[in-house]
NUTIRO-584952 format. One record per residue (C-alpha): residue in three letters; x, y, z. Coordinates in steps of 0.5 Angstrom, whole numbers, plus 500, padded with zeros to 3 digits. Layout:
% NUTIRO-584952
ALAXYZ ...
END
This chain:
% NUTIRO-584952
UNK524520545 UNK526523538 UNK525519532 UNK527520525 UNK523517520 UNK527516514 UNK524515507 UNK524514500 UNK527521496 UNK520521492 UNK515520498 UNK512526497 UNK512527489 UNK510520487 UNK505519494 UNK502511496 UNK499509500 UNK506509505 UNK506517504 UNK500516509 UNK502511513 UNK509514515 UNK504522515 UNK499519520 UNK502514523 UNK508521525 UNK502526527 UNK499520532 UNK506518535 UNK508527536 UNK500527539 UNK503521545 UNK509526546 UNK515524541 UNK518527537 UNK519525530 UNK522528524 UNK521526516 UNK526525513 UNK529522506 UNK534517505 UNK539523501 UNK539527507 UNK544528511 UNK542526518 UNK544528524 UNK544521528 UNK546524535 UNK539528535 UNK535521535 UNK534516540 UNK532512534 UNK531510527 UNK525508523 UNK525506515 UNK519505511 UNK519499505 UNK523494506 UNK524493497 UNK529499498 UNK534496503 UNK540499501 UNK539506505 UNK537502510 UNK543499511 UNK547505509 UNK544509515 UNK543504520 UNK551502520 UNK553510520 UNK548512525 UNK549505530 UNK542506533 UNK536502534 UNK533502529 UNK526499526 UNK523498519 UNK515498517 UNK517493512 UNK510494508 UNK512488503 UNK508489497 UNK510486491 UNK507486484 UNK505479484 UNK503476478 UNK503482474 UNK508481470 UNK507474469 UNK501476465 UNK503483462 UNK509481458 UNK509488454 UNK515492453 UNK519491459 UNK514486463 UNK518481458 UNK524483462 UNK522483469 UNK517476468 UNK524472467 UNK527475473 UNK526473481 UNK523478485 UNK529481488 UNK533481481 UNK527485479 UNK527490485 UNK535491484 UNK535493477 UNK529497478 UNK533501483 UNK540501478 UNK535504473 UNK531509478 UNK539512479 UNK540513471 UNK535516469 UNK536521475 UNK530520479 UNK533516485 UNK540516488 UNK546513487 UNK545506491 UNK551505496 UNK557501494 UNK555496499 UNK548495495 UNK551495488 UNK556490491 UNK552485495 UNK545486492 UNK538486493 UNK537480497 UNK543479501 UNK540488503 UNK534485505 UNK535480509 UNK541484513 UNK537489515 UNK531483517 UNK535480521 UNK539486524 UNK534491525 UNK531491533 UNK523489530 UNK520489524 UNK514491524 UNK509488518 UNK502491517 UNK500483518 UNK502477520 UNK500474514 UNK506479511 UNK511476517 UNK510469514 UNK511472507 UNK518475509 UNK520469514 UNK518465507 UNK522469502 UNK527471507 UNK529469513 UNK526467519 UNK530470524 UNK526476525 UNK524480531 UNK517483531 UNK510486531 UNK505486528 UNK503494527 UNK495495524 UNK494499518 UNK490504519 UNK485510517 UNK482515521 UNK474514523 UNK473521524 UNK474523518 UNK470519514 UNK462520517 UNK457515515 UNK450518513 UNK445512514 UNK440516512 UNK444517505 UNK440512499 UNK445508496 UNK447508489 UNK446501487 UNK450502480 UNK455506483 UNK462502483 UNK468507484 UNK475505485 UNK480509489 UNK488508489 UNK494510483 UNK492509476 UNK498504476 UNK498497474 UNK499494480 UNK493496482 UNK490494475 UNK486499474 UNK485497466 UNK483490466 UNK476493472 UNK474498466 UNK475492461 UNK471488467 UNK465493467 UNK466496460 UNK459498457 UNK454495463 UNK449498467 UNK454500473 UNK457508473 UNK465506474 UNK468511478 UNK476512478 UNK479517483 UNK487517483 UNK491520480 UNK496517474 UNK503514477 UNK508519474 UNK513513472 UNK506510468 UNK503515464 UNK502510457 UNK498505463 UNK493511465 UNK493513457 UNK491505455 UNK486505461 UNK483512458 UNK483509451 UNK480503453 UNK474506458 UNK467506455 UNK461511456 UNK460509463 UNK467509465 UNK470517469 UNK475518470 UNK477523477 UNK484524478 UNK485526485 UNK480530488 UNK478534496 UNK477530502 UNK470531502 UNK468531495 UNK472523496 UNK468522502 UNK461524498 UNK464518494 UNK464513499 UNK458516502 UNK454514496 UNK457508492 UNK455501494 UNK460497491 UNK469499492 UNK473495487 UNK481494489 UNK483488484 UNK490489485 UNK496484482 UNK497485490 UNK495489497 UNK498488504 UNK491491506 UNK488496501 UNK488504505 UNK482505500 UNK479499502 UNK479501509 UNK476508508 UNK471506503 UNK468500508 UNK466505514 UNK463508509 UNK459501508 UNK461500501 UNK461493500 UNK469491498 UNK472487491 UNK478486493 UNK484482490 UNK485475492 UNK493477492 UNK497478499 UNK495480505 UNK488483504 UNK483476508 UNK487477514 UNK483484514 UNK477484511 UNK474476513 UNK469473509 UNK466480509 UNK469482503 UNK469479496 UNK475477492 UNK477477485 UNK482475481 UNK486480478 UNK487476472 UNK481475470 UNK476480467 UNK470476469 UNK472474475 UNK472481477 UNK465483473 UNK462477478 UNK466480484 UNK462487483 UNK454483481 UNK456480488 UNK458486492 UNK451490489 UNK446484492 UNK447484499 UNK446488505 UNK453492508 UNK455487514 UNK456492520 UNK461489524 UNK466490519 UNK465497520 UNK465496527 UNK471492526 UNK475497523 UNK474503528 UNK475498533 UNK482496531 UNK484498525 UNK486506526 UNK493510526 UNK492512533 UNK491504534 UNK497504530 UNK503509533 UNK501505540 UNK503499537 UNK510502534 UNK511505541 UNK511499543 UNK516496539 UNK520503540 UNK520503548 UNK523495547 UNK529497542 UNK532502547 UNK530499553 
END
């Protein structure tokens, strides 16, 4: 079987969390035998090569109608529905006041048309400029032969939001367990808080440091700054006490030594589908704060402690919380058991073997 993955033209430049999942979710498919090619959506794509296509992110649907009308393939999409919540509702600065007027979908659209003007996109299709972003989204829920969410929590938000004539499978977010080696002789560091992810403000970065500002915890923050948000990063700089680092993005084992010690991983996004860090950072037993919007209790239970992204003190509580108790280790044990890429490509083999049968 030959799959061609098709993403987003800045998949690699401004690299996610869905960066990772269509790379590690790719390496485990080709090490279960298919062949599979990452390719962006401007690319010219040979469509009599692939036996099918998968698409990524469903906010982006105009390539995804593009290519699957062309191709005339199976096809599948990873829909990775994750919005901005209540960002905008609450953040009302600059070009915050023009989007919180707008639906979501209204939003993404004008997004897109931007992205092309100031040239960091491509041109959307005819098609998409003239039907629009929900019409494009719903089209290829209901045409696409599975769509695959990371949760059935995110399936009930897109039958909610959209339609409900999807044909699906729930395909896990995942991480790979070899790659984070818990040390339990390794002591803890009780005031140590880190928060790994983007410096973005969906991920909310600004209002953690303004949560833990000029208190007895070491705030760590490991991310790069996103490439379209350079003033977010300088007001979180500028914002940030004596006990607030700053990382950047570091090697894989100086990330892990991090998680080894830390004993608290904040993620107080405006929204997650799962959080990858969170999931990293907890079999590495880190206790989690993680935000209350989106996907985030479908993964993590009542082992986790849950902010509001709004509030300063409801995050500031979540972390004194988070650094009392003792690491409960079956969510450990939960994650490795069934949240893994390798768990993931099985399930996305799944839902490619019933497209083409």
């Amino acid at each position: 079987m030959k799959v061609a993955f098709i993403t987003r033209l800045n998949l690699y430049t401004i690299a996610g969390g869905d960066t990772v999942q269509i790379e590690q979710t790719a390496r485990r498919l080709m090490d279960m035998g298919v062949e599979v090619d990452i390719l962006r959506s401007i690319d010219v794509i040979p469509y009599e090569k692939y036996d099918l296509l998968h698409f990524f992110g469903i906010p982006r649907p105009g390539d995804m109608v593009y290519h699957s009308k062309l191709a005339k393939k199976p096809f599948v999409v990873s829909t990775i529905y994750c919005t901005y919540g209540d960002y905008y509702k609450y953040n009302r600065k600059g070009i915050g006041a023009f989007f919180a007027g707008l639906s979501a979908d209204s939003m993404e659209y004008f997004k897109t048309i931007a992205r092309w003007i100031v040239g960091k996109d491509h041109r959307p299709s005819a098609n998409y400029l003239l039907i629009g972003q929900r019409k494009s989204v719903i089209k290829v829920l209901e045409t696409a032969n599975f769509v695959l969410p990371n949760s059935q929590s995110e399936l009930e938000r897109l039958k909610e939001d959209y339609t409900p004539n999807v044909k699906h499978l729930v395909v896990t977010n995942g991480i790979n367990p070899e790659k984070f080696p818990f040390d339990p002789t390794i002591k803890k560091d009780e005031n140590l808080v880190i928060c790994v992810g983007r410096i973005e403000n969906r991920k909310n970065q600004l209002n953690l440091i303004k949560a833990l500002n000029n208190t007895q915890y070491k705030l760590v923050l490991i991310g790069e700054p996103s490439a379209n948000q350079l003033d977010y990063y300088k007001e979180c700089r500028a914002a940030a006490a004596a006990n607030v680092t700053f990382l950047n993005r570091i090697p894989h084992n100086e990330l892990v030594k991090y998680y080894q010690l830390a004993k608290v991983h904040v993620l107080a996004s405006w929204f997650e589908t799962t959080g990858l860090s969170s999931l990293e950072a907890a079999i590495m037993r880190c206790n989690l704060v993680i935000t209350e919007k989106g996907d985030t209790r479908e993964y993590f239970g009542d082992d986790a402690f849950y902010c509001d992204p709004e509030s300063a003190d409801s995050i500031r509580d979540a972390v004194e919380q988070a650094v009392k108790v003792v690491f409960n280790e079956s969510l450990a044990e939960k994650i490795i058991a069934s949240h893994t890429w390798r768990k993931a490509a099985e399930q996305t083999l799944e839902a490619y073997n019933l497209s083409i049968a």
